[in-house]
N, C-alpha and C positions, 0 to 999 in steps of 0.2 A: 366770449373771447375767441377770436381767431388766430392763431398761433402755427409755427413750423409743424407739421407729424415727426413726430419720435419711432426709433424700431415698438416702444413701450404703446403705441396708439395701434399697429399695423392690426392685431388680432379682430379690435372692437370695433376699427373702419371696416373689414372684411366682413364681418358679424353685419355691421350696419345695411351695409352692401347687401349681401343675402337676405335680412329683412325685409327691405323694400320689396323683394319678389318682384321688381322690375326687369331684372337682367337674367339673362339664358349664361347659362355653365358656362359656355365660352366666352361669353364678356366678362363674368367673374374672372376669369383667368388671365384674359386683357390687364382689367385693372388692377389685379393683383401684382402683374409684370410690371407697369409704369409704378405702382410704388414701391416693389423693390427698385427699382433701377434708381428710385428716387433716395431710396434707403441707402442703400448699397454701391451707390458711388457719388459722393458728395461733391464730386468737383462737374460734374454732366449740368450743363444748361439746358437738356430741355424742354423737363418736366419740373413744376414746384406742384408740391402736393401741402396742404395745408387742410385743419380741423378746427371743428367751433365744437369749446363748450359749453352746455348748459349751464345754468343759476348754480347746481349742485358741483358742476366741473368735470363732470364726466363728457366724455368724446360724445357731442348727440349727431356729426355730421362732419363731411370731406369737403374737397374740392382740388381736382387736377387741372393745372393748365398750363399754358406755355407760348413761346412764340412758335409763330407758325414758321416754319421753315422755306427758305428763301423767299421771306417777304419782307420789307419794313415798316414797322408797326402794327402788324397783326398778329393777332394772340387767338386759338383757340381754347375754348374751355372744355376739357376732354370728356371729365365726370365729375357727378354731382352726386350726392346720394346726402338725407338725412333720417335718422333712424325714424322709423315708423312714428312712436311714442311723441316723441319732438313737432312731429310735421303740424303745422297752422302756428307755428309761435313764431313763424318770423326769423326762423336762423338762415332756412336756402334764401331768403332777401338779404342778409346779414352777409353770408356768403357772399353771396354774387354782388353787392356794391363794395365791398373791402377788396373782391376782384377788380372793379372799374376804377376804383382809386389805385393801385397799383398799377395797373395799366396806365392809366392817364398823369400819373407820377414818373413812369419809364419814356416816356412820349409816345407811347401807342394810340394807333391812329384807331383802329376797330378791336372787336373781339366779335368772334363766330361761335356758333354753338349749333352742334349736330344733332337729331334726334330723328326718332321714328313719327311715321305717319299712324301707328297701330293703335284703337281707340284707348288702351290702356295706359297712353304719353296724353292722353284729351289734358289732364290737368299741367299736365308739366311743359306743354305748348304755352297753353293760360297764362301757367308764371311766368313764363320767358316776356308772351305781350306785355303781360300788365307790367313790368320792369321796363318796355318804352324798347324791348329788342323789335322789328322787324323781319317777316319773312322773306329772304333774299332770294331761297331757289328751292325747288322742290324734284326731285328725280325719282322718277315712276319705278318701284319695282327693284329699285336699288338692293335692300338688304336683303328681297327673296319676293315671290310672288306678292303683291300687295301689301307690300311694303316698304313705301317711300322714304326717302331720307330726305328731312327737312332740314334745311339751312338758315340761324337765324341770325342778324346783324345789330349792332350797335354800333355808331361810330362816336370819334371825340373830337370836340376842337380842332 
């Protein structure tokens, strides 16, 4: 089930977030910031932050996204994270098409998603293709020496 995050979810996404051992300190502290802002003032468009639970109903995974700011119809998806335990069942799919359908429900025209070039994203590039995103641009050295930021695309109707 995909549902709104609660202040009652923030501890077990953070939790989740640090499990993946995907992200450096200061990207925890990124994402920490977008959902408080997401928390803590409920009238802000920019961010929706949203949680899928497992069979049991515990929080196994996040998802940040929003419109891209002065664009029409583009949406980036900021972050993704599903707990370790959870990962091959199918919820970051579950995620990320309950994301396409909201977008393509708001009439957005694309969604973008950011990620590194560093072999430790090898699988999480994967899931982006295999979901039918395209790689739109790649910028050399972007996040620090050898380390590219990829850009990946979807568009809609």
């Amino acid at each position: 089930m995909v549902r709104p995050m609660t202040d009652r979810d923030r501890e077990r996404v953070l939790e989740i977030i640090r499990l993946t051992e995907m992200f450096r300190p200061e990207e925890i502290e990124v994402a920490a910031e977008l959902i408080d802002i997401y928390l803590d003032r409920p009238g802000q468009r920019d961010y929706e932050v949203v949680v899928i639970e497992d069979a049991g109903g515990r929080v196994a995974g996040y998802l940040t996204y929003g419109p891209t700011p002065l664009t029409d119809g583009t949406y980036d998806l900021y972050w993704m994270a599903v707990s370790p335990e959870a990962q091959g069942r199918g919820l970051g799919k579950e995620l990320v098409l309950w994301l396409e359908k909201q977008v393509a429900e708001a009439g957005g025209r694309l969604i973008l998603i950011e990620t590194s070039s560093q072999p430790k994203y090898e699988k999480t590039r994967k899931f982006y293709l295999g979901l039918g995103y395209e790689e739109a641009s790649r910028i050399p050295d972007f996040y620090r020496a050898g380390d590219s930021r990829i850009t990946y695309v979807k568009y809609f109707g």
